[in-house]
Each structure stands twice: as structure tokens, then as C-alpha cells.
C-alpha positions as CSV (number, residue, x, y, z in Angstrom):
1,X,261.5,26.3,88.8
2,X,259.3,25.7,85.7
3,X,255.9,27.1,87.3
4,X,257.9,30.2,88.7
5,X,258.8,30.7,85.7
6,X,254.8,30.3,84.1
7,X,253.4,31.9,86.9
8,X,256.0,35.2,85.9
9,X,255.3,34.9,81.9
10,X,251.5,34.7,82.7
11,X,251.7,37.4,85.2
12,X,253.7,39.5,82.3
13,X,251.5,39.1,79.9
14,X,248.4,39.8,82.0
15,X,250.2,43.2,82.7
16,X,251.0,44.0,78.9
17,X,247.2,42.8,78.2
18,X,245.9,45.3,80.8
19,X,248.4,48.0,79.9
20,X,246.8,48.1,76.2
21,X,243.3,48.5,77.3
22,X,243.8,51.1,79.3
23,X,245.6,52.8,76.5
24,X,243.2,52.1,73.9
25,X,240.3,53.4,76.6
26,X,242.3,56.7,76.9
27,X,242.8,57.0,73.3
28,X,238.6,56.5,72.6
29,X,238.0,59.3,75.5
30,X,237.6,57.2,78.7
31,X,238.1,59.3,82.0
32,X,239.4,57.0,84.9
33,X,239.3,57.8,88.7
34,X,236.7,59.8,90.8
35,X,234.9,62.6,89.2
36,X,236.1,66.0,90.2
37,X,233.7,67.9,92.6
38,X,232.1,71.3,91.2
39,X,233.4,74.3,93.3
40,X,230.0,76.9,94.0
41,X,230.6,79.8,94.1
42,X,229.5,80.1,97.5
43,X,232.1,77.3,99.5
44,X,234.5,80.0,97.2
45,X,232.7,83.1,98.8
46,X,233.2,82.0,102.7
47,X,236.5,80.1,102.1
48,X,237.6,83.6,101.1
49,X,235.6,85.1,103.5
50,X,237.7,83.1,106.2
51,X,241.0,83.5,104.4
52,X,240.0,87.3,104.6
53,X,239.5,86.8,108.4
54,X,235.9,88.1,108.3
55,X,234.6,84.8,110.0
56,X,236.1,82.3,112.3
57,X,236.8,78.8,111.4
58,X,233.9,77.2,112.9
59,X,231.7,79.6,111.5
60,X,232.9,78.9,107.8
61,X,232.8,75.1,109.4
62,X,229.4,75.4,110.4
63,X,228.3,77.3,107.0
64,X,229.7,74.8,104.7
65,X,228.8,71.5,107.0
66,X,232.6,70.9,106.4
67,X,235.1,68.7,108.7
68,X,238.2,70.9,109.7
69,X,240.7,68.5,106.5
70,X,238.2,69.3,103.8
71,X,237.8,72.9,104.5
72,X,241.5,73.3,104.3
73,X,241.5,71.2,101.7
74,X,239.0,73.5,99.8
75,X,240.8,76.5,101.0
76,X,243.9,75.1,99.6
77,X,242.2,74.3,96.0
78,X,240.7,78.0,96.1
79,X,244.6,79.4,96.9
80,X,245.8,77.5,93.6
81,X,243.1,79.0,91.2
């Protein structure tokens, strides 16, 4: 029961020790996680350009050298701007 009880305290603390670094990282300007992709202007152009129904999918697919999930995805992100 004792070293449940060590293993939880030290497992506690470990958490609270980790919790202030991050917050002391965030404070000093540290960005966590993947960096953002830039958006050119011309994935925007024939995303639209599909939206618009101008071109087909695989066209827009074939311009971009996109898989069908992050086309939409980009369509998606252009639809929210």
C-alpha cells in the first residue's frame, strides 16, 4: 500500500513539475506543436477554382499533387477564411 501510495505522490509531483515548465515556456514566448503550413496563393486560386466548379477534382488533384483528405482539408481551411 505504501509504494502505491509513493508511486502516486511521485507521479503527482512529476505532473505539477511539468505543468510549470510548460507555463513558464508559454509565458517566455515558446510555440508548441507543428508549425502551421503557409497557404500560396495559388492551392487558394484552384481550390476556388474547384469550389467554383471550373475544374474537376482530379484536375485540382493533379495540379496541387494533393491526396483527395488534404485537398478537402485545404478546401475546408479556404471556406473558414
Amino acid at each position: 500500500m505504501t509504494q502505491a501510495y509513493q508511486a502516486e505522490s511521485e507521479f503527482l509531483k512529476s505532473k505539477s513539475r511539468q505543468a510549470q515548465g510548460i507555463a513558464v515556456a508559454k509565458a517566455n514566448g515558446k510555440i508548441f506543436g507543428r508549425p502551421k503550413k503557409e497557404l500560396s496563393e495559388e492551392r487558394i486560386k484552384i481550390a476556388r477554382q474547384y469550389q467554383n466548379q471550373d475544374i474537376t477534382l482530379e484536375n485540382a488533384l493533379n495540379l496541387l499533387n494533393l491526396k483527395k483528405s488534404a485537398f478537402y482539408h485545404l478546401c475546408n481551411v479556404i471556406k473558414n477564411l
